[in-house]
C-alpha positions in Angstrom: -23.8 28.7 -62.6 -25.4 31.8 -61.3 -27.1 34.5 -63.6 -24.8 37.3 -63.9 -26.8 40.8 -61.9 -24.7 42.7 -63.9 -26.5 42.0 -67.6 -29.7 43.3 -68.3 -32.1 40.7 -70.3 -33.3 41.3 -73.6 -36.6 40.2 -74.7 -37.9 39.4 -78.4 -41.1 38.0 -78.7 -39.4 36.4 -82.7 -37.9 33.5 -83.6 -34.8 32.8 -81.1 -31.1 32.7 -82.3 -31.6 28.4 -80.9 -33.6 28.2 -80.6 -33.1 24.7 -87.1 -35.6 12.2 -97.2 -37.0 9.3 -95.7 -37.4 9.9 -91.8 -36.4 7.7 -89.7 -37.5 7.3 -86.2 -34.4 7.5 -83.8 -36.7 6.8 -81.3 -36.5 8.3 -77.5 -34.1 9.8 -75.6 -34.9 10.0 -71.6 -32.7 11.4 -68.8 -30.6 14.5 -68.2 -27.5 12.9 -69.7 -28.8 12.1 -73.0 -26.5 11.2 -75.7 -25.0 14.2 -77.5 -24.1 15.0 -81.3 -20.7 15.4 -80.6 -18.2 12.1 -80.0 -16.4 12.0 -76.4 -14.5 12.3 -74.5 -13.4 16.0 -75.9 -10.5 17.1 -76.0 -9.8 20.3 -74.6 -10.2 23.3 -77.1 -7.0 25.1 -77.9 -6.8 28.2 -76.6 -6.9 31.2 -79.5 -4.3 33.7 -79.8 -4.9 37.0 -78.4 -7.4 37.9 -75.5 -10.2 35.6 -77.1 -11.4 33.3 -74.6 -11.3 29.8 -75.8 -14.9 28.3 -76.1 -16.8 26.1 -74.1 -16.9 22.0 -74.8 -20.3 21.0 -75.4 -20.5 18.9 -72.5 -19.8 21.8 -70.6 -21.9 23.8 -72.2 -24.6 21.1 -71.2 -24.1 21.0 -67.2 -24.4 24.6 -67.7 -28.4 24.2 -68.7 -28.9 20.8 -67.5 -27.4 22.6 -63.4 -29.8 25.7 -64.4 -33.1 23.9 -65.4 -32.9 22.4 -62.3 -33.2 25.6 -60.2 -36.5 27.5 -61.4 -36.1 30.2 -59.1 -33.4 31.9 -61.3 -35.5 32.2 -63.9 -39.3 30.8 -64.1 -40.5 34.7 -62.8 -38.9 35.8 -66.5 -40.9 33.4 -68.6 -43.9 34.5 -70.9 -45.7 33.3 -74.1 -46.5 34.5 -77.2 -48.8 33.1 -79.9 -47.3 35.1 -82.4 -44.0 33.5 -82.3 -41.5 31.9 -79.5 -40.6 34.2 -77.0 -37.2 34.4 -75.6 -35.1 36.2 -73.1 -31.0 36.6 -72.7 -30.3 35.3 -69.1 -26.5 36.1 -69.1 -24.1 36.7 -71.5 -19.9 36.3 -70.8 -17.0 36.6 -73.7 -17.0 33.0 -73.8 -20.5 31.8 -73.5 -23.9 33.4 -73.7 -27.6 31.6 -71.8 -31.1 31.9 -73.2 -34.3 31.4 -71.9 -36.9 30.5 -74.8 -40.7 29.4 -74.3 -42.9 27.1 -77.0 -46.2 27.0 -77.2 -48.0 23.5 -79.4 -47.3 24.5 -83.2 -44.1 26.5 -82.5 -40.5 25.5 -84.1 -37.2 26.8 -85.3 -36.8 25.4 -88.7 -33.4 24.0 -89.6 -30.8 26.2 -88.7 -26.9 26.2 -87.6 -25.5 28.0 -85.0 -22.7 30.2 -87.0 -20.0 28.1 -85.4 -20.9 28.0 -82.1 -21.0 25.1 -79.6 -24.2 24.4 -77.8 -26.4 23.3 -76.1 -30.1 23.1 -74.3 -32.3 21.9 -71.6 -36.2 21.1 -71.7 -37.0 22.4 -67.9 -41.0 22.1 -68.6 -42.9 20.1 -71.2 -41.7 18.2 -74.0 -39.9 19.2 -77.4 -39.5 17.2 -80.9 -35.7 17.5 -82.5 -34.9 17.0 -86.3 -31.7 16.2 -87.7 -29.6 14.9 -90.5 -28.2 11.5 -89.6 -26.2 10.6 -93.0 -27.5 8.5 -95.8 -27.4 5.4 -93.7 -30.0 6.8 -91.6 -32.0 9.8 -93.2 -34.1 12.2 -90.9 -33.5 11.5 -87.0 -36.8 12.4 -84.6 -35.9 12.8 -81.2 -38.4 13.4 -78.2 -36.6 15.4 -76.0 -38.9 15.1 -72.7 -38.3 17.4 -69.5 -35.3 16.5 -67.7 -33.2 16.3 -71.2 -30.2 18.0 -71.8 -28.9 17.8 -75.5 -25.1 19.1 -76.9 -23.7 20.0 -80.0 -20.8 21.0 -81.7 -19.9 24.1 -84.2 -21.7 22.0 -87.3 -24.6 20.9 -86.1 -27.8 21.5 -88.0 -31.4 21.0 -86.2 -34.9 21.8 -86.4 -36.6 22.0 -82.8 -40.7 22.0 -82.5 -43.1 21.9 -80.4 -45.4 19.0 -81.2 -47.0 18.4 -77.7 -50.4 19.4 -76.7 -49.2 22.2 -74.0 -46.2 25.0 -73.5 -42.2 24.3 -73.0 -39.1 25.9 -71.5 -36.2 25.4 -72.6 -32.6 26.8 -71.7 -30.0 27.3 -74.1 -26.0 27.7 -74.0 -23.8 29.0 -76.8 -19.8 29.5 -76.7 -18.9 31.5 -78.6 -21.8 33.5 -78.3 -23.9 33.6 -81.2 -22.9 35.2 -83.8 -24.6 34.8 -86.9 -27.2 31.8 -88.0 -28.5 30.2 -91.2 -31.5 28.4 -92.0 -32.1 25.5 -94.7 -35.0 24.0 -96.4 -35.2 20.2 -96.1 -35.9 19.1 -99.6 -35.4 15.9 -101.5 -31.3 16.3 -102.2 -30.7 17.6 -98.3 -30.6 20.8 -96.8 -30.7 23.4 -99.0 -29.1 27.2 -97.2 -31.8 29.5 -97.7 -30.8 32.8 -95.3 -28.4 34.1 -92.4 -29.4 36.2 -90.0 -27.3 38.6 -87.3 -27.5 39.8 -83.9 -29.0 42.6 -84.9 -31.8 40.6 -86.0 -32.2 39.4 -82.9 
């Protein structure tokens, strides 16, 4: 994939649109074709009715920021940090899929959030990130080190907390299709998540 010349990036140094019991260590997961949320194979989406592209598979979705972490040039001159919060930049955005850029310094994180229905997905290109999600009542809280060289997919549902709990910076690029269009966030308390607020765009 090559970044679109035509779309101008926008830069927010706030919290990105990603970049959201008893825990339970699901323990590492190594390589560029780590295992995603989402079953497979997929089946291919049906397309909408109208001129509404239909969206992205996941694992699509995936090669997309797994092919474009792997080519720096496109996009290490845009990165920055902030202390404040996690900086983040819009690399290219399509009708059906949108690509961020977001950097992490130690101490940085998302909080749980969804994706307002969108499929996703992101690569760590530099440093090393901690995921958080809900794995059912058989297996509470999942902790996932997501090392550099990891690509990790999701589908419309998925609810995650992503952090920064390493000593230095990350990179991460993310995918969404449809692009984003809204996003909630939860509190983790002792019944589940709990929704707590919804952000738009605008917000963004």
């Amino acid at each position: 994939m090559s970044l679109s010349p035509s779309i101008s990036p926008e830069t927010h140094p706030t919290v990105s649109p990603d970049g959201t019991g008893t825990g339970r260590d699901a323990g590492p997961v190594s390589g560029t074709d780590a295992a995603s949320p989402v079953s497979t194979p997929e089946p291919p989406p049906t397309p909408p009715a109208g001129d509404t592209p239909a969206p992205l598979t996941p694992s699509t979705l995936r090669t997309i920021v797994r092919e474009l972490a792997e080519r720096p040039e496109e996009w290490i001159h845009h990165v920055r940090l902030s202390t404040e919060e996690r900086w983040y930049q819009r690399l290219a955005a399509d009708d059906d899929h949108e690509v961020w850029l977001i950097s992490w310094l130690p101490g940085q994180s998302t909080g749980f959030h969804d994706h307002g229905g969108s499929r996703g997905a992101f690569a760590v290109a530099l440093g090393e990130l901690e995921e958080l999600s809900l794995g059912g009542p058989e297996q509470g809280l999942l902790i996932r080190r997501i090392p550099a060289g990891t690509a990790r997919a999701f589908g419309p549902e998925y609810v995650h907390d992503v952090r920064n709990t390493a000593v230095g910076p990350a990179v991460t690029l993310h995918a969404y299709s449809p692009p984003l269009s809204s996003m909630a966030h939860y509190d983790l308390r002792a019944g589940g998540l709990v929704r707590t607020s919804e952000e738009g765009p605008e917000q963004w």
